[in-house]
Structure formats: structure tokens, C-alpha cells
C-alpha atoms as a printed R data frame, in Angstrom:
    type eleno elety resid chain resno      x      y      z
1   ATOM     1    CA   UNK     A     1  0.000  0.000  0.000
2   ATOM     2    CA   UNK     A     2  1.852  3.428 -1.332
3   ATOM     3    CA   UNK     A     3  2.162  5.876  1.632
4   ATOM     4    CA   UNK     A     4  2.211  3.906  4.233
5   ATOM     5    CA   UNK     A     5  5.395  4.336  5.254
6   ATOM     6    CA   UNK     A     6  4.724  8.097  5.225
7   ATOM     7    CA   UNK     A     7  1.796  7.616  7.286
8   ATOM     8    CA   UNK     A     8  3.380  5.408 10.257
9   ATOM     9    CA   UNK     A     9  6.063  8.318 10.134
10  ATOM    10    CA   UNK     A    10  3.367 11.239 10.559
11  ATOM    11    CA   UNK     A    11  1.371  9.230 13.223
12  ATOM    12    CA   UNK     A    12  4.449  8.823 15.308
13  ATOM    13    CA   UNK     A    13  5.524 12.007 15.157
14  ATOM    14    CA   UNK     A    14  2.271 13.303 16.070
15  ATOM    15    CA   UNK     A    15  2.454 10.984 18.947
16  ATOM    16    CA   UNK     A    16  6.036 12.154 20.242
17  ATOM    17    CA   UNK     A    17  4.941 15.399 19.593
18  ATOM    18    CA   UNK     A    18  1.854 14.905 22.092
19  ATOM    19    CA   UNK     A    19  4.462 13.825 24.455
20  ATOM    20    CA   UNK     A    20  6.526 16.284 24.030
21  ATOM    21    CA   UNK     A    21  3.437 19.208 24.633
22  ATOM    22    CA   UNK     A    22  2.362 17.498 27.564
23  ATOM    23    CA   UNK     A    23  5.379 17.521 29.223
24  ATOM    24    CA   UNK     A    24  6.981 20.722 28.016
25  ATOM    25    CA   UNK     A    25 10.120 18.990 27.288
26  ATOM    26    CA   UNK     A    26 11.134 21.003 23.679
27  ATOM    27    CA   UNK     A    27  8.988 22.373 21.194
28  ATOM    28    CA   UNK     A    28  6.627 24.260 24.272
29  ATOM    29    CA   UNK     A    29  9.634 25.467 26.099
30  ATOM    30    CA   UNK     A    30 11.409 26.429 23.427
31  ATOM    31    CA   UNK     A    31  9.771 26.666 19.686
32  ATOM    32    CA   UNK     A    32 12.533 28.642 18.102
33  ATOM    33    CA   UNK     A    33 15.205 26.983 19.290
34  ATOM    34    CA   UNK     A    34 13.441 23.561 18.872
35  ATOM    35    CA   UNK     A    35 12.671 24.147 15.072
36  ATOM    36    CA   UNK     A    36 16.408 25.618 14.480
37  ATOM    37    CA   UNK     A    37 17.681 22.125 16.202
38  ATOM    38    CA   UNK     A    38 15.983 20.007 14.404
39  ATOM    39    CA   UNK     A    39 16.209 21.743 10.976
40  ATOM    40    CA   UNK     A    40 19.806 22.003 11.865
41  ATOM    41    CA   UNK     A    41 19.735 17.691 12.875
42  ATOM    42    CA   UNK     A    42 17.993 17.079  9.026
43  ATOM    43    CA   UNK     A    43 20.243 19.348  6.907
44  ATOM    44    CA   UNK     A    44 23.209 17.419  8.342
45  ATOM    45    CA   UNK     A    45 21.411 14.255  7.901
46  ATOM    46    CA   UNK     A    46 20.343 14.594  4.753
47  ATOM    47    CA   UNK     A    47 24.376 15.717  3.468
48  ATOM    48    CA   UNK     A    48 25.026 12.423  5.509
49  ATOM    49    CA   UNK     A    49 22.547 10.612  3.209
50  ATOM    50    CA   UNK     A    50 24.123 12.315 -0.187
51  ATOM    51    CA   UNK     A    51 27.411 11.496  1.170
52  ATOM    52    CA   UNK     A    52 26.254  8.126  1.098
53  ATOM    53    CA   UNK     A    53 24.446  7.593 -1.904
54  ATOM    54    CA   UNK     A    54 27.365  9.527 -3.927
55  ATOM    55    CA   UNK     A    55 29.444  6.689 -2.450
56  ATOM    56    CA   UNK     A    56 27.457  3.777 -3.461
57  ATOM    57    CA   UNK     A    57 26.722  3.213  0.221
58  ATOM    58    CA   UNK     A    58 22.622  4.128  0.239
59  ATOM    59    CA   UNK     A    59 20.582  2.675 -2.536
60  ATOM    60    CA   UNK     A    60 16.838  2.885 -2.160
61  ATOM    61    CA   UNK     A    61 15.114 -0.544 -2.006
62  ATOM    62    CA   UNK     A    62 12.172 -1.446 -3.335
63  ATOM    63    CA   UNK     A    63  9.270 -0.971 -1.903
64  ATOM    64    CA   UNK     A    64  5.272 -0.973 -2.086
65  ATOM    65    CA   UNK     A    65  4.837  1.057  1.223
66  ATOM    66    CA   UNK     A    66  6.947  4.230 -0.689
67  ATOM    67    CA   UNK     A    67  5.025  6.589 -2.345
68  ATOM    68    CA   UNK     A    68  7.689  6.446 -5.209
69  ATOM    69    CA   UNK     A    69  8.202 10.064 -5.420
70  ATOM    70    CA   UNK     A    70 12.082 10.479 -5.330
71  ATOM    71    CA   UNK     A    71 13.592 13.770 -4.582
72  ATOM    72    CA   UNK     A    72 17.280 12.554 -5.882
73  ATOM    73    CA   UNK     A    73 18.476  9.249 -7.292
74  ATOM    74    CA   UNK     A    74 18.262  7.094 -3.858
75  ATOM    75    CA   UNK     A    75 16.189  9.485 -2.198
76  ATOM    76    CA   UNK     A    76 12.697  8.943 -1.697
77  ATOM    77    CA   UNK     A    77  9.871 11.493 -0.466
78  ATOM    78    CA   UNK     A    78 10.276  9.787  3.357
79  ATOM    79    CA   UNK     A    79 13.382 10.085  3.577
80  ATOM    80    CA   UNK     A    80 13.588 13.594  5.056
81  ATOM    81    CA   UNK     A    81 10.577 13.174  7.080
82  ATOM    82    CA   UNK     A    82 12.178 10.355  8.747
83  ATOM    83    CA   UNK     A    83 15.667 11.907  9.488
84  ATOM    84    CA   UNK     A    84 13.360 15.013 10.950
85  ATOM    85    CA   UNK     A    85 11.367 12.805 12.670
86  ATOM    86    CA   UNK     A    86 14.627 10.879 14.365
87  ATOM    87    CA   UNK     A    87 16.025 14.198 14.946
88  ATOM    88    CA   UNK     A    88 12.749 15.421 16.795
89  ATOM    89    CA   UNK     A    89 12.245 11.875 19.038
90  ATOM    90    CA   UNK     A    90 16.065 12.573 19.992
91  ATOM    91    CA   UNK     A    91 15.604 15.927 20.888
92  ATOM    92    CA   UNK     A    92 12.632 15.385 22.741
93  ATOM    93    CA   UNK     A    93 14.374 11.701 24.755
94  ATOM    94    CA   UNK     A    94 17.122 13.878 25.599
95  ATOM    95    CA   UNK     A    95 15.121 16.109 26.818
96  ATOM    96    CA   UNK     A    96 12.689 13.699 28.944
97  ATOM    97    CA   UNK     A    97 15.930 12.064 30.330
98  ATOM    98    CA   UNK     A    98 17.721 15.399 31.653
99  ATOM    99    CA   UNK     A    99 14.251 16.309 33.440
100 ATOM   100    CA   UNK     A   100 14.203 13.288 34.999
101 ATOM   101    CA   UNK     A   101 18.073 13.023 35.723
102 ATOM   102    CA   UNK     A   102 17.172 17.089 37.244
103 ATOM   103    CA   UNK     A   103 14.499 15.355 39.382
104 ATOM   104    CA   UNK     A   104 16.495 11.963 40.613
């Protein structure tokens, strides 16, 4: 089913991002600052990825749950959602686990 990668990668963002709201851990405390960090996280990523893919290293698989729209050779749509989305959960974990190291 096309997009269904996409979708499992929007659903748990929206959950970590639920988590993150409720607890004030990034994007509530600090928007700005959140955005920049994670915008920061995917550019570097992504020239990770290219670095990669120039170097034979990445190749995109086949697959049905892909939409199949590919930004560069190797790089589909999801891509960049997913290394925002890692970049986000890590923000927001290392967040959660200083709080609770402040609290201990």
C-alpha cells in the first residue's frame, strides 16, 4: 500500500509530539530553538545521506509502502521526514531524560 510508510512516520511524530506538549520537554519550552535544532539535525542528515548515496553506500530498495516520489536518485519522499522525525524523538528523549536526571 503506497504511503504507508509516510503515514506510520506522521502518526508517530504526532504521537512524540503529544508527548513532548504534555510535558513541556522542547517544542513548548522552546519553539525557536526547537525548530532551528531540528532543521539544523535534518540538513546534516540529509548531506550524511548524499554522502552516502554519492558513495554507493545508500541505494533505495524497493518498496510498495513508498510513495515512489524520489527527490534525488536514492532518495525517496520519506526520507527527510524520517531523518526530521529521528532528529525530533532525539531531541525530545534527551530532553525527557535530563528532566528526569534534574528530578532523581
Amino acid at each position: 500500500m503506497p504511503g504507508l510508510y509516510l503515514l506510520a512516520l506522521v502518526v508517530s511524530a504526532a504521537g512524540v509530539a503529544a508527548v513532548d506538549i504534555r510535558f513541556r520537554l522542547a517544542f513548548r519550552r522552546a519553539p525557536a530553538r526547537t525548530a532551528v535544532t531540528v532543521a539544523i539535525g535534518t540538513a546534516f542528515l540529509l548531506v550524511w545521506d548524499a554522502v552516502g548515496i554519492a558513495a554507493g553506500v545508500f541505494v533505495k530498495g524497493g518498496s510498495p509502502l513508498l510513495i515512489g516520489i524520489d527527490l534525488a536518485p536514492h532518495l525517496p519522499l520519506e526520507e527527510p521526514v524520517f531523518l526530521a522525525f529521528l532528529t525530533y524523538l532525539a531531541l525530545v528523549v534527551h530532553a525527557g531524560w535530563s528532566r528526569g536526571r534534574e528530578r532523581a
